[in-house]
DRENPA-3360 file (N, C-alpha, C; in nm, 2 decimals, always signed):
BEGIN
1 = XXXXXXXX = -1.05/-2.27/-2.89/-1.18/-2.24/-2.94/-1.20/-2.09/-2.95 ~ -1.26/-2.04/-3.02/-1.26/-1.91/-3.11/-1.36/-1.87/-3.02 ~ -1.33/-1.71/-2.95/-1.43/-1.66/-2.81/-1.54/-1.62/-2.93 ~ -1.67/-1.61/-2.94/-1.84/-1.54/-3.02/-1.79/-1.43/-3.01 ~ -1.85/-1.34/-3.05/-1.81/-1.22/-3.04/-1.97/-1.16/-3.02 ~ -1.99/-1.07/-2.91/-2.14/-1.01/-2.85/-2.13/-0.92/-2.98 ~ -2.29/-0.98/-3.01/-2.35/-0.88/-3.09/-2.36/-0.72/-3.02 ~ -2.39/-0.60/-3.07/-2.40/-0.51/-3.03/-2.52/-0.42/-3.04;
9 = XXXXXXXX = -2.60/-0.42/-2.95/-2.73/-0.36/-2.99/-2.71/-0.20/-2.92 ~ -2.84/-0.13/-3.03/-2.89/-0.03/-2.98/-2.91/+0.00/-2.81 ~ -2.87/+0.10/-2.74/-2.92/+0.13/-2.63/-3.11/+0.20/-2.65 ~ -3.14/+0.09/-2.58/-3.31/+0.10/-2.56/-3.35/+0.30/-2.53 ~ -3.45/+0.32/-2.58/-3.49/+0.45/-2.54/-3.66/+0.44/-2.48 ~ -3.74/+0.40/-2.57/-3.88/+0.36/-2.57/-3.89/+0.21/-2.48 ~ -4.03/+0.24/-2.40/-4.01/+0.06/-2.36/-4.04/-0.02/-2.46 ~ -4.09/-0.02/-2.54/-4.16/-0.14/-2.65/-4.04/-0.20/-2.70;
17 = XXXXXXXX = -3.92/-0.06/-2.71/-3.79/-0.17/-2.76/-3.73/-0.30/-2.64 ~ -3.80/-0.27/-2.51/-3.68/-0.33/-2.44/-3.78/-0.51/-2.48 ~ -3.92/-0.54/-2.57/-3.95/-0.62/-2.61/-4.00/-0.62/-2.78 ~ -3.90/-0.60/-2.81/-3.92/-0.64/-2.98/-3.97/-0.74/-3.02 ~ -4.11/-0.72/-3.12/-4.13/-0.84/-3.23/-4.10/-0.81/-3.36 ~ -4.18/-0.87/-3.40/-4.25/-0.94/-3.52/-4.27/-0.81/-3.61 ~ -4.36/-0.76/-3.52/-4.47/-0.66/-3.64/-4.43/-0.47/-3.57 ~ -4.45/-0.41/-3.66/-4.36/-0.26/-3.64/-4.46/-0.23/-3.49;
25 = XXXXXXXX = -4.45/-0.14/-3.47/-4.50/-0.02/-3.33/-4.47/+0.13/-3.35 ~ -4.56/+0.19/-3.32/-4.60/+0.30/-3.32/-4.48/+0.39/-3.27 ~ -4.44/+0.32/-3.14/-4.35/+0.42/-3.05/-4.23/+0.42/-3.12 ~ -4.19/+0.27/-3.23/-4.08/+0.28/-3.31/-4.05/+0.38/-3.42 ~ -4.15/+0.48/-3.47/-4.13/+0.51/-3.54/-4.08/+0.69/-3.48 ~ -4.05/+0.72/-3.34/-3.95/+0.83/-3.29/-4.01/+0.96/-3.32 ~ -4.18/+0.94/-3.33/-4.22/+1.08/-3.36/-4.25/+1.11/-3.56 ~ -4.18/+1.02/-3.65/-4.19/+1.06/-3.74/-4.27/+0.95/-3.83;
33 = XXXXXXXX = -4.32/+1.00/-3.93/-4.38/+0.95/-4.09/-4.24/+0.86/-4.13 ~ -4.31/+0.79/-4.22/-4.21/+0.65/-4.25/-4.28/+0.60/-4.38 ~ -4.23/+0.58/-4.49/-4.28/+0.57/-4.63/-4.22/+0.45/-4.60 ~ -4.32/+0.34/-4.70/-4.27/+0.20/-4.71/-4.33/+0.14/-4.79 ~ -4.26/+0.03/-4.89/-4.23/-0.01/-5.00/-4.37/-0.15/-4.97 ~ -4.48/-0.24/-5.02/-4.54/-0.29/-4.98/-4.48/-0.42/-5.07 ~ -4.44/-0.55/-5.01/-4.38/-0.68/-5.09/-4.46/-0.76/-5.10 ~ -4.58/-0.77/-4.98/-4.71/-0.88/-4.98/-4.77/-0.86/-4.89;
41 = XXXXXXXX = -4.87/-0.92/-4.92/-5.00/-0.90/-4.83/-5.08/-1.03/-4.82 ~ -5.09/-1.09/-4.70/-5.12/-1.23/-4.67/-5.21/-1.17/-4.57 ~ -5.33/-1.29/-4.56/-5.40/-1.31/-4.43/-5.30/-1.48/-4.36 ~ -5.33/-1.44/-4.18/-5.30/-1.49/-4.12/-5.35/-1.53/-4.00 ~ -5.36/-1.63/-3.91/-5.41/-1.66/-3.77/-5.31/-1.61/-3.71 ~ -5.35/-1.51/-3.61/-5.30/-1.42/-3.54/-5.35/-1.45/-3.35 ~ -5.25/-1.50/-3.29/-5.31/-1.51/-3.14/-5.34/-1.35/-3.07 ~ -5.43/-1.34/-3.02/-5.47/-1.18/-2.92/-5.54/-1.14/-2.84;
49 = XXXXXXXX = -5.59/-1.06/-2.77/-5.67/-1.05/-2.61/-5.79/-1.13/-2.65 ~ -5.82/-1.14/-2.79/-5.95/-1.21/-2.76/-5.94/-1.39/-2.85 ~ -5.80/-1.40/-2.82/-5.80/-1.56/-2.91/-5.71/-1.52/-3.03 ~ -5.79/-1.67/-3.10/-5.72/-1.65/-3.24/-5.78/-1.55/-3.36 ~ -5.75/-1.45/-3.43/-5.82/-1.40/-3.51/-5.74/-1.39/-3.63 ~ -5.82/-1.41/-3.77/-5.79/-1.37/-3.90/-5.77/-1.28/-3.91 ~ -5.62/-1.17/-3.97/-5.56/-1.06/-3.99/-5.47/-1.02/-4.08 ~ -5.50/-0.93/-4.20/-5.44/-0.93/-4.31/-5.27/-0.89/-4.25;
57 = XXXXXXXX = -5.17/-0.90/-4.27/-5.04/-0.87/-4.26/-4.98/-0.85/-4.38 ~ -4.87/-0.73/-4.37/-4.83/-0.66/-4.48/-4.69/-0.70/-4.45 ~ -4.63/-0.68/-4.59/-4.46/-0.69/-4.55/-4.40/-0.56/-4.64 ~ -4.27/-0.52/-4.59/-4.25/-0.42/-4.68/-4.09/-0.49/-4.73 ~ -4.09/-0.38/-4.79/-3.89/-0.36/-4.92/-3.83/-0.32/-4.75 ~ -3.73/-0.35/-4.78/-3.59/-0.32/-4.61/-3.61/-0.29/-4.52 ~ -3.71/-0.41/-4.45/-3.73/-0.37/-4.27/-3.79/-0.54/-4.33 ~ -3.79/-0.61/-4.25/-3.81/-0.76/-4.20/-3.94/-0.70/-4.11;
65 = XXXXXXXX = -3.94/-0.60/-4.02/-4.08/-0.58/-3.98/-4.17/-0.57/-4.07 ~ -4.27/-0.62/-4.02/-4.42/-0.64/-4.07/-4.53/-0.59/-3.99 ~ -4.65/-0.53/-4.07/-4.73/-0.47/-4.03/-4.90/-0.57/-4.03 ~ -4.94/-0.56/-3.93/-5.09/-0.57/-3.89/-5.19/-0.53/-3.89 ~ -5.22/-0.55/-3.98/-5.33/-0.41/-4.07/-5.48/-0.39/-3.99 ~ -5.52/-0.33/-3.91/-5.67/-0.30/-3.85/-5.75/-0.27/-3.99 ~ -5.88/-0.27/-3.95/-5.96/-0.25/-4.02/-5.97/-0.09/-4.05 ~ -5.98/+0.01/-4.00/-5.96/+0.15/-4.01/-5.84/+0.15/-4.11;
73 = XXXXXXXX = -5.73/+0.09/-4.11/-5.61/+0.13/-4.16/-5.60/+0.07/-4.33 ~ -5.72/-0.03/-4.32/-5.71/-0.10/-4.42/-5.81/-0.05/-4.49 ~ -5.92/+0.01/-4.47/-5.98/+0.08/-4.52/-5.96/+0.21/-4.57 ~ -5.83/+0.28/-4.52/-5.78/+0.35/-4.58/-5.62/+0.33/-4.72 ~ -5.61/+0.25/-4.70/-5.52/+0.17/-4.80/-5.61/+0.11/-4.92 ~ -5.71/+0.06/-4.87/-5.78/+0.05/-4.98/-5.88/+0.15/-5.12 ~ -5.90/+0.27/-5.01/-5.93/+0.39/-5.05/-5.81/+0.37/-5.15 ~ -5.69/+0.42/-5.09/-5.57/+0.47/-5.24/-5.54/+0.33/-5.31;
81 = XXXXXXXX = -5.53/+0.25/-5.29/-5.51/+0.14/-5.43/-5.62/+0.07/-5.49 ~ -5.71/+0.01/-5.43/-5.83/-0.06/-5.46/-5.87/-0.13/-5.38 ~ -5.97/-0.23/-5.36/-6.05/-0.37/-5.30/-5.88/-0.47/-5.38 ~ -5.87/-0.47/-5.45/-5.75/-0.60/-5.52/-5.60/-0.59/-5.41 ~ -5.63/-0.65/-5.32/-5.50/-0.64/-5.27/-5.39/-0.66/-5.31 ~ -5.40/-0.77/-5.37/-5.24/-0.82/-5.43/-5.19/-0.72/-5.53 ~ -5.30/-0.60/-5.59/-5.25/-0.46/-5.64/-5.14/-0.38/-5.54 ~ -5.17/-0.37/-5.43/-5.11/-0.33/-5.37/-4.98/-0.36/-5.34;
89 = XXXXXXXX = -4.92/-0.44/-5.39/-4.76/-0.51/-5.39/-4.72/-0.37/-5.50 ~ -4.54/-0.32/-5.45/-4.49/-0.23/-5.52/-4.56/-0.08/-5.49 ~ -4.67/-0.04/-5.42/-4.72/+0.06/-5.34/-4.66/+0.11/-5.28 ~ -4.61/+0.23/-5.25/-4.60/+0.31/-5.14/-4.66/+0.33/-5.05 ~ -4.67/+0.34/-4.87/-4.75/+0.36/-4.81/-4.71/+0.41/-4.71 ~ -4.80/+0.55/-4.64/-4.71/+0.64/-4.58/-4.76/+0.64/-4.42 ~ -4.68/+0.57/-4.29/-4.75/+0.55/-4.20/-4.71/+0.67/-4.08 ~ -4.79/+0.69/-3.98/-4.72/+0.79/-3.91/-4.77/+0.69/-3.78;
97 = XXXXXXXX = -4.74/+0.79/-3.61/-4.75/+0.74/-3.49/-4.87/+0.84/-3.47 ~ -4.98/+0.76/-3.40/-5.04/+0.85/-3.36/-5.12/+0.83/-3.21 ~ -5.21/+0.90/-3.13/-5.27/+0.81/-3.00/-5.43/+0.78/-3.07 ~ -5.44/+0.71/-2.95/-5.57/+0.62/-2.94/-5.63/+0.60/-2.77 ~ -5.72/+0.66/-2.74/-5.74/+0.67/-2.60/-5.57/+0.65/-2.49 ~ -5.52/+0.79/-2.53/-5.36/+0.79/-2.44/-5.24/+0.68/-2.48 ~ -5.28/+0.60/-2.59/-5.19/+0.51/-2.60/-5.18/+0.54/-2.79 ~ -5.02/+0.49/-2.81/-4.98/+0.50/-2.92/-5.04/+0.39/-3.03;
105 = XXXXXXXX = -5.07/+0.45/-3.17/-5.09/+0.37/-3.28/-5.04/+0.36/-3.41 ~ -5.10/+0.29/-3.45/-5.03/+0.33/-3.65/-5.12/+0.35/-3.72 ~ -5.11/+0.50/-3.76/-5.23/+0.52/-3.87/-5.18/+0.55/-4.01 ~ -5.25/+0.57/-4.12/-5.18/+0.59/-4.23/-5.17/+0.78/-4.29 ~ -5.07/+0.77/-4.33/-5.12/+0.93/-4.35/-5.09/+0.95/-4.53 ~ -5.09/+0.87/-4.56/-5.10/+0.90/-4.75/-5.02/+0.81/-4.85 ~ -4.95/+0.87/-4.97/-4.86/+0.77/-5.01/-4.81/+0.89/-5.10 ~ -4.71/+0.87/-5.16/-4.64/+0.94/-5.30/-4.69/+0.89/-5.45;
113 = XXXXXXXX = -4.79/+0.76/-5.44/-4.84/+0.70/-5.51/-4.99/+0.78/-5.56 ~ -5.04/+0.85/-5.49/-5.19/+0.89/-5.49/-5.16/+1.06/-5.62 ~ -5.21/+1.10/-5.65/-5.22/+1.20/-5.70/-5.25/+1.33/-5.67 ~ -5.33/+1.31/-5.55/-5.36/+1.45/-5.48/-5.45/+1.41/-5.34 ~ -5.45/+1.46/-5.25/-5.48/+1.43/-5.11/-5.66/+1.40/-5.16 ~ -5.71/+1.36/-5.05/-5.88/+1.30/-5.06/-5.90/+1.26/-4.97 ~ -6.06/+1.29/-4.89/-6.08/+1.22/-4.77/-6.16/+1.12/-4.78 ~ -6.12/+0.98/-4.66/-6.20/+0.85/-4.67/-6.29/+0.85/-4.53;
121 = XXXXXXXX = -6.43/+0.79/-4.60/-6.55/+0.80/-4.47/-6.51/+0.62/-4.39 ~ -6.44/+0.65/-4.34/-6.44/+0.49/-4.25/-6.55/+0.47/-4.16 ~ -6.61/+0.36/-4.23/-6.76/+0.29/-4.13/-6.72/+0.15/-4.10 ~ -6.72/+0.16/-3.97/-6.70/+0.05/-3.90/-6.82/-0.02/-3.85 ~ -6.80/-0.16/-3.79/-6.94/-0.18/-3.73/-7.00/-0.16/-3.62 ~ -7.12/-0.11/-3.58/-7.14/-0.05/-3.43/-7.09/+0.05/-3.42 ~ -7.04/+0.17/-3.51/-6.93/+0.29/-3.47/-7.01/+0.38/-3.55 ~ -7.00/+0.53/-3.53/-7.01/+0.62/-3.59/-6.92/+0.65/-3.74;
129 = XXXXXXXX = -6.94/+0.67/-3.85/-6.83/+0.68/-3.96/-6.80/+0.80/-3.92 ~ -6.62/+0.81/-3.94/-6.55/+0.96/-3.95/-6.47/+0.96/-4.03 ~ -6.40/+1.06/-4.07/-6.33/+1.05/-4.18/-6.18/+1.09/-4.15 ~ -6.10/+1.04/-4.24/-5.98/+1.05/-4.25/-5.91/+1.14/-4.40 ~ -5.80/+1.19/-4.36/-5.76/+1.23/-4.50/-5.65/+1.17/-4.57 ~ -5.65/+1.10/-4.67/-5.50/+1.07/-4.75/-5.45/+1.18/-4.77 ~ -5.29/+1.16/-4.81/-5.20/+1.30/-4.80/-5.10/+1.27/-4.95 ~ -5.14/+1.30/-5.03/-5.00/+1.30/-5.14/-4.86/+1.34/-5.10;
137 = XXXXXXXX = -4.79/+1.27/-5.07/-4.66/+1.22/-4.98/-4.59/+1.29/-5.14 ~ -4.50/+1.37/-5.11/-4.39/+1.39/-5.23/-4.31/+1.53/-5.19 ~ -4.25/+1.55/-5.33/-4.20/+1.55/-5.46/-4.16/+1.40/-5.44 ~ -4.09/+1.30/-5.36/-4.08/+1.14/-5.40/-4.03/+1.10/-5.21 ~ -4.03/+1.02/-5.18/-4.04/+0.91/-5.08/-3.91/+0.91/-5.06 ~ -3.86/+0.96/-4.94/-3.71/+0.95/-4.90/-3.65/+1.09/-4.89 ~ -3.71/+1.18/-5.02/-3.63/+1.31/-4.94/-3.68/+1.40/-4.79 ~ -3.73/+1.38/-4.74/-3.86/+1.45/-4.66/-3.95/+1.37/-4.61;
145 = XXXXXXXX = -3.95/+1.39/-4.48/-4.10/+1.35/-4.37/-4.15/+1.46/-4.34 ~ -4.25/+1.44/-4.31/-4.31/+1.56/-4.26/-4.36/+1.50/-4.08 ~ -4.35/+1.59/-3.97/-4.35/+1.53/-3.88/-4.46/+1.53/-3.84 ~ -4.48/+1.40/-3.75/-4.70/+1.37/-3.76/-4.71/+1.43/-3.63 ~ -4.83/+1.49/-3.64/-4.91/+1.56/-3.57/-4.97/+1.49/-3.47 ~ -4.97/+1.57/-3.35/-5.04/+1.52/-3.21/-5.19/+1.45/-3.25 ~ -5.24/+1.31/-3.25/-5.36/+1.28/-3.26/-5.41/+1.24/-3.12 ~ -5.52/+1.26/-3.09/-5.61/+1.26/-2.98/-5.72/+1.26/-3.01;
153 = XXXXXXXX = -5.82/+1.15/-3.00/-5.97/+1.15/-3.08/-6.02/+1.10/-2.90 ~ -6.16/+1.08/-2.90/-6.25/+1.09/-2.82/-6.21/+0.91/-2.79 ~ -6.20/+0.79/-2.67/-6.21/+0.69/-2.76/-6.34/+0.61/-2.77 ~ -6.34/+0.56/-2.90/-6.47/+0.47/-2.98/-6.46/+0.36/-2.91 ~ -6.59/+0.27/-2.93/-6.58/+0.11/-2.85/-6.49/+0.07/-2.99 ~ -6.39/-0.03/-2.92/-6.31/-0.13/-2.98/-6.35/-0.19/-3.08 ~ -6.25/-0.18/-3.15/-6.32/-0.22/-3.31/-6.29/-0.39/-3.32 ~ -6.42/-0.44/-3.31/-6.35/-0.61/-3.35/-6.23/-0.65/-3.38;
161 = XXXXXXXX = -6.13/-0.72/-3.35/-6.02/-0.76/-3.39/-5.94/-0.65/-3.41 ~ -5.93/-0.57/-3.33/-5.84/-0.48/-3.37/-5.71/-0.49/-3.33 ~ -5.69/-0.59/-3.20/-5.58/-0.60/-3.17/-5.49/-0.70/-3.20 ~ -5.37/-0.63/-3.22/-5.28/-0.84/-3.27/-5.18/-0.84/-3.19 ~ -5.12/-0.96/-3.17/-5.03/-1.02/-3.12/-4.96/-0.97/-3.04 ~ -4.88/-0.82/-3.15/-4.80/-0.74/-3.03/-4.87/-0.63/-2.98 ~ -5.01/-0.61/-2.98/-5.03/-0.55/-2.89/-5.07/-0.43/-2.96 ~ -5.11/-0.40/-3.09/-5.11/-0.27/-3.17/-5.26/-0.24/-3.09;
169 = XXXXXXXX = -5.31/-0.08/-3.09/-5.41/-0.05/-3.04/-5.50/-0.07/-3.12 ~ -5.65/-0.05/-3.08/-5.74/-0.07/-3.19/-5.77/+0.08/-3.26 ~ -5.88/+0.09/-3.34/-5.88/+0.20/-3.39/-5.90/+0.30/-3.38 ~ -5.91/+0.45/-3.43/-5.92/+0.59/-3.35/-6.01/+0.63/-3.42 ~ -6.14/+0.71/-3.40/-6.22/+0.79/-3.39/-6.18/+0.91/-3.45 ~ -6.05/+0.94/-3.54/-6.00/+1.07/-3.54/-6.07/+1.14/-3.65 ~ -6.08/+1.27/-3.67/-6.13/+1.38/-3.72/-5.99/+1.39/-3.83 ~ -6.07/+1.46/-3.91/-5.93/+1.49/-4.02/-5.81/+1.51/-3.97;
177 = XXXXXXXX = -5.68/+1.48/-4.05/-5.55/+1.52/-3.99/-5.53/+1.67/-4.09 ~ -5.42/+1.72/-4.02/-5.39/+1.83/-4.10/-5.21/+1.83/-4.14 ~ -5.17/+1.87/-4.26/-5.04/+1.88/-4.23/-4.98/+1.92/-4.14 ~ -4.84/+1.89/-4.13/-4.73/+1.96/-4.05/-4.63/+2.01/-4.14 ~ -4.55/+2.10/-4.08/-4.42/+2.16/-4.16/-4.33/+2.07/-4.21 ~ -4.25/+2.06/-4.31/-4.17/+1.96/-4.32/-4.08/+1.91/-4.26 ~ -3.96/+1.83/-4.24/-3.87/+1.86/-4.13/-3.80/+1.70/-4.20 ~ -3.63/+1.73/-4.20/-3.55/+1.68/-4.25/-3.51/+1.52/-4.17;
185 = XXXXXXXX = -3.52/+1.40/-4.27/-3.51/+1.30/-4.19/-3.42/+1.29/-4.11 ~ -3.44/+1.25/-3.99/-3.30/+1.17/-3.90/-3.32/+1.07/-3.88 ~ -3.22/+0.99/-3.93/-3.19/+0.82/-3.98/-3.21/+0.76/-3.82 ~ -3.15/+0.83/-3.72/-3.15/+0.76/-3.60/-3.28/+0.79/-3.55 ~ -3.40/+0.85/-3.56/-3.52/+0.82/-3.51/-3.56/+0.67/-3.57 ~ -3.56/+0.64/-3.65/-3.58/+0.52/-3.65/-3.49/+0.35/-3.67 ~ -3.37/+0.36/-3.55/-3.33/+0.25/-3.59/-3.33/+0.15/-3.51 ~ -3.43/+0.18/-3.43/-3.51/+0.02/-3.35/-3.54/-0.03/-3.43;
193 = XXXXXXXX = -3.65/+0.05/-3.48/-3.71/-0.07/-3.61/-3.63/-0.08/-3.70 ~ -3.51/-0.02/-3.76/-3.46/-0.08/-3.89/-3.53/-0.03/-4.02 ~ -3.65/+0.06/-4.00/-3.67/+0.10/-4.14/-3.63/+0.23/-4.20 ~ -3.57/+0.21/-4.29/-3.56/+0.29/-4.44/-3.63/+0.37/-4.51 ~ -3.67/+0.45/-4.52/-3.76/+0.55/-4.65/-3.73/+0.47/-4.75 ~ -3.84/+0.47/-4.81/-3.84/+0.35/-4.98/-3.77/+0.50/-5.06 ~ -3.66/+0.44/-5.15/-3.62/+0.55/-5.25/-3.75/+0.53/-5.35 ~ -3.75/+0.66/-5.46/-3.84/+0.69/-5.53/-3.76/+0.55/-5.64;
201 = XX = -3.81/+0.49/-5.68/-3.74/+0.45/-5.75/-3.88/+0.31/-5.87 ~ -3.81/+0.27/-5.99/-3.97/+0.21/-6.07/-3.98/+0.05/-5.97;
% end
């Protein structure tokens, strides 16, 4: 009988790798911006600290990871494509790592899709609105990240449902972002997760 042969994994760096899911993480993304290709957009019953909750889930082009869209995050996605989700399929969307009361999150920071940067008033419920800025991600998606900037906002009360399954934080309170200098991808910051820069492509 033919010995298996051990798969070979990555040596763990971050703890979140030493328990991988489902849906991407903050800490996965190694400090940098990560453009990604959007394939669908479903709601789903999602188990989490507070039960079961209904929660839009996104899937993208080359990463099997999927994303869990908070309300902050979704309100800014909607800002650059529309209220029509299923428009959103074939989107670009540009996510970075950021904190949330000392703990890591996923915020969005623009797309290559948008035409020129613009700020969104996110009103939540029971929360003060603040705003956020979309970022015209370019000359195209893949040549260049730009590396995301230290976030640290005051923290807000917990935004209903903001948490899912694996554990994503709820949403941040943050004040505009501002660019960073550009800075050349490295493939190995992100190969826990497996994702790819979407090439510019129709």
């Amino acid at each position: 009988m033919a010995q298996q042969e051990t798969k070979v994994l990555p040596t763990p760096v971050d703890w979140d790798e030493l328990y991988p899911g489902r849906f991407i993480k903050a800490s996965e993304f190694k400090g940098k911006q990560v453009t990604l290709r959007i394939t669908a957009v479903r709601i789903e019953e999602l188990i989490g600290d507070k039960g079961p909750q209904i929660k839009g889930v996104i899937s993208f082009h080359k990463t099997e990871k999927q994303w869990a869209i908070n309300r902050t995050n979704g309100e800014c996605v909607k800002a650059m494509f529309g209220s029509k989700v299923q428009a959103w399929v074939g989107k670009r969307v540009t996510l970075f790592p950021a904190l949330h009361d000392g703990e890591p999150c996923i915020r969005v920071w623009g797309s290559p899709d948008i035409k020129e940067d613009f700020d969104v008033l996110v009103s939540l419920p029971r929360k003060r609105p603040f705003k956020m800025t979309m970022h015209r991600v370019g000359p195209a998606a893949g040549a260049a990240v730009q590396k995301a900037p230290p976030v640290q906002a005051p923290p807000p009360e917990r935004e209903p449902g903001a948490d899912d399954e694996e554990g994503l934080p709820p949403a941040t309170g943050s004040s505009e972002l501002s660019l960073a200098p550009d800075e050349p991808f490295d493939p190995e910051a992100s190969r826990a997760l497996d994702l790819a820069l979407v090439e510019d492509s129709n």
